[in-house]
DRENDO-1510 file (C-alpha; in Angstrom, 1 decimal, always signed):
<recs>
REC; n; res; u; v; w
REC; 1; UNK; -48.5; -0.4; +77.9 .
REC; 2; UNK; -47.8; -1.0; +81.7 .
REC; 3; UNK; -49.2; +0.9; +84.1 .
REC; 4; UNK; -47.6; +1.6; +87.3 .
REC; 5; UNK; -49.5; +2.1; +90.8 .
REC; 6; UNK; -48.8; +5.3; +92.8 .
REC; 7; UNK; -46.0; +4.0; +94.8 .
REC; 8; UNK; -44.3; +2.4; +91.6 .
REC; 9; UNK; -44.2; +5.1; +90.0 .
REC; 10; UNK; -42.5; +7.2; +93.7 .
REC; 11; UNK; -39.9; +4.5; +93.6 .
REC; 12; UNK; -39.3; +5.2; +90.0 .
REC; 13; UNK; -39.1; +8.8; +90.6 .
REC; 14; UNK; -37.0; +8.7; +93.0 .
REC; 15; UNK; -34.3; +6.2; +91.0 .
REC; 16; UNK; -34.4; +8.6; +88.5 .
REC; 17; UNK; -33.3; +11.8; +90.4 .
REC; 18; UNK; -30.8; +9.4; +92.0 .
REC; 19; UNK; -29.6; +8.8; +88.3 .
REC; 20; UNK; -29.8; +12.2; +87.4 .
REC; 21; UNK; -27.7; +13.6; +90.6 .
REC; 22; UNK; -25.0; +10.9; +90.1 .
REC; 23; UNK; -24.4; +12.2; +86.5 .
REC; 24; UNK; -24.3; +15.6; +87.8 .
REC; 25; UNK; -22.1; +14.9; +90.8 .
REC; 26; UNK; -19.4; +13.3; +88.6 .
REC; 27; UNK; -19.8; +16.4; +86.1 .
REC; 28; UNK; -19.2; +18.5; +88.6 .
REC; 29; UNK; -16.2; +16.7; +90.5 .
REC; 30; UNK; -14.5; +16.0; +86.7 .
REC; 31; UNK; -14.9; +19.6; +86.2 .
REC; 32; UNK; -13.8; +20.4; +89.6 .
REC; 33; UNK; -10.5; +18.0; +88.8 .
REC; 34; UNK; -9.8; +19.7; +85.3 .
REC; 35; UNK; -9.6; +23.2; +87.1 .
REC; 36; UNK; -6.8; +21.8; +89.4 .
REC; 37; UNK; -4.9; +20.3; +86.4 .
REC; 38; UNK; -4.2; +23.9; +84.4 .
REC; 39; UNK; -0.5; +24.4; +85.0 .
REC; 40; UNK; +0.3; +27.1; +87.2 .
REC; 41; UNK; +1.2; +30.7; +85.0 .
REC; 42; UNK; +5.1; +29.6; +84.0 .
REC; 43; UNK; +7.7; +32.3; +84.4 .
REC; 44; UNK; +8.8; +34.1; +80.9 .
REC; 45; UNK; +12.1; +32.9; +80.0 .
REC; 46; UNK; +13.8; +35.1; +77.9 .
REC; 47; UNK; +16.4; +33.8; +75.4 .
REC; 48; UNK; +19.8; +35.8; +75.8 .
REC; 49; UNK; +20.5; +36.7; +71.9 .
REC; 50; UNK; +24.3; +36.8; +72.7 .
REC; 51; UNK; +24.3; +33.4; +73.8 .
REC; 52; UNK; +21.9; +31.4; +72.0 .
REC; 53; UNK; +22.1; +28.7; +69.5 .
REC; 54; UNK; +20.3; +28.6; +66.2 .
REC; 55; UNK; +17.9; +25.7; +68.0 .
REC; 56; UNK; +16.9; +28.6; +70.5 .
REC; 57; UNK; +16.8; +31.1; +68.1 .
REC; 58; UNK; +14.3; +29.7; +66.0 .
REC; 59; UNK; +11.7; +29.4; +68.8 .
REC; 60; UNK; +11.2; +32.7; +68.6 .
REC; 61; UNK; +7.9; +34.1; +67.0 .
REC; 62; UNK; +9.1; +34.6; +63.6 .
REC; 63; UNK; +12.4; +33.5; +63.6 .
REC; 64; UNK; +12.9; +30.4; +62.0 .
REC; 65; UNK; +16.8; +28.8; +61.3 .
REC; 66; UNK; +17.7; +31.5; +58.2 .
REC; 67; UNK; +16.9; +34.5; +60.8 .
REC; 68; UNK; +18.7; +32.2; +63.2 .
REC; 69; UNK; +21.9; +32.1; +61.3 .
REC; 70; UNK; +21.7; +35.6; +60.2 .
REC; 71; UNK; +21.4; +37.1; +64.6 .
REC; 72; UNK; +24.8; +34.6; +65.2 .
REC; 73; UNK; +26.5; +36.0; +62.0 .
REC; 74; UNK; +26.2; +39.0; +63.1 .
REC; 75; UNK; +27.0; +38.5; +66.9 .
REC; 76; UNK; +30.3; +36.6; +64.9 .
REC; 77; UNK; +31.6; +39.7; +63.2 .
REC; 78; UNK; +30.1; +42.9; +65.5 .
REC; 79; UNK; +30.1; +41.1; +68.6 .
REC; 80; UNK; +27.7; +41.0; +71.4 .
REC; 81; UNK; +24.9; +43.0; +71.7 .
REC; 82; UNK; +24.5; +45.4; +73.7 .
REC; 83; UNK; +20.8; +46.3; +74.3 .
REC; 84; UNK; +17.9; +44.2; +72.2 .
REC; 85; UNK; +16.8; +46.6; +70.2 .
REC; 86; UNK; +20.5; +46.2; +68.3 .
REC; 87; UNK; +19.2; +42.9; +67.1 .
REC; 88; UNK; +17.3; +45.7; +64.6 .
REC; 89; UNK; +20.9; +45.8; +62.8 .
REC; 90; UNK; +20.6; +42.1; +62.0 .
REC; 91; UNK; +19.7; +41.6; +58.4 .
REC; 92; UNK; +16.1; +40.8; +57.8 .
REC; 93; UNK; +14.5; +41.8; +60.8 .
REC; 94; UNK; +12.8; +44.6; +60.8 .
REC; 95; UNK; +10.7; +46.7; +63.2 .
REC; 96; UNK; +7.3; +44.3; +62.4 .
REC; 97; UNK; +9.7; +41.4; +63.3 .
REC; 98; UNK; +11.4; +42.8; +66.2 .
REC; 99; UNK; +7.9; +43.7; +67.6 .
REC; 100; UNK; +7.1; +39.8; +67.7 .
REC; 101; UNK; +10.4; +38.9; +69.9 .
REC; 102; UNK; +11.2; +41.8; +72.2 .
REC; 103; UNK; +9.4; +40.3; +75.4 .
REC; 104; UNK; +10.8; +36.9; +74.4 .
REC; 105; UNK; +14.7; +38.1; +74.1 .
REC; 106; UNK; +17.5; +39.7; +76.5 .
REC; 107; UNK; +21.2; +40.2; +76.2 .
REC; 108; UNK; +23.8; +40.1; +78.8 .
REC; 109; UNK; +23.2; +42.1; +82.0 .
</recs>
C-alpha cells in the first residue's frame, strides 16, 4: 500500500473537494435549469357544449365518443343549451358525471 507524505496527501484533499464541489455545482445549476423549464400555470379553456365536436367532447373527464354523440344529439333536437347544468338532461350523464366536467365546460354567453 502507498503511503503519501503530508503534502500529498493536502494536494489530494484538496482535488477531492474540487471534485466534490463541481458535482454539486452542476447539481445545483441542473436543478436550478429544471425549475425554469415548468410551463407557466396555462389558462382553463373551457369547451362551449353548444359548439363542440364529438373530438372535443370526448376530452372531457369522463366523456368518451358514446357520451359525445349522445350531448350533440341532444343539442340536434332541443337546441342549445342554455346554462351547463342542462347538459344534466343529456342521457347518461348524471350528477357524478356532471361533477367531473362542470369547470371544464361553458355554453354560449
Amino acid at each position: 500500500m502507498a503511503k503519501f507524505s503530508k503534502e500529498e496527501k493536502t494536494v489530494l484533499f484538496i482535488i477531492l473537494i474540487a471534485f466534490l464541489s463541481g458535482i454539486l455545482f452542476n447539481f445545483l445549476f441542473s436543478y436550478k435549469e429544471k425549475i425554469k423549464e415548468v410551463p407557466a400555470k396555462k389558462e382553463k379553456i373551457l369547451i362551449n357544449i353548444n359548439t363542440a365536436d364529438e373530438s372535443e367532447l370526448s376530452k372531457l373527464p369522463g366523456i368518451g365518443l358514446n357520451y359525445a354523440k349522445n350531448i350533440i344529439e341532444y343539442r340536434k333536437i332541443n337546441g342549445k343549451f342554455k346554462k351547463i347544468e342542462d347538459v344534466l338532461k343529456v342521457k347518461g350523464i348524471g350528477k357524478k358525471k356532471f361533477e367531473k366536467i362542470k369547470d371544464f365546460i361553458k355554453v354560449d354567453e
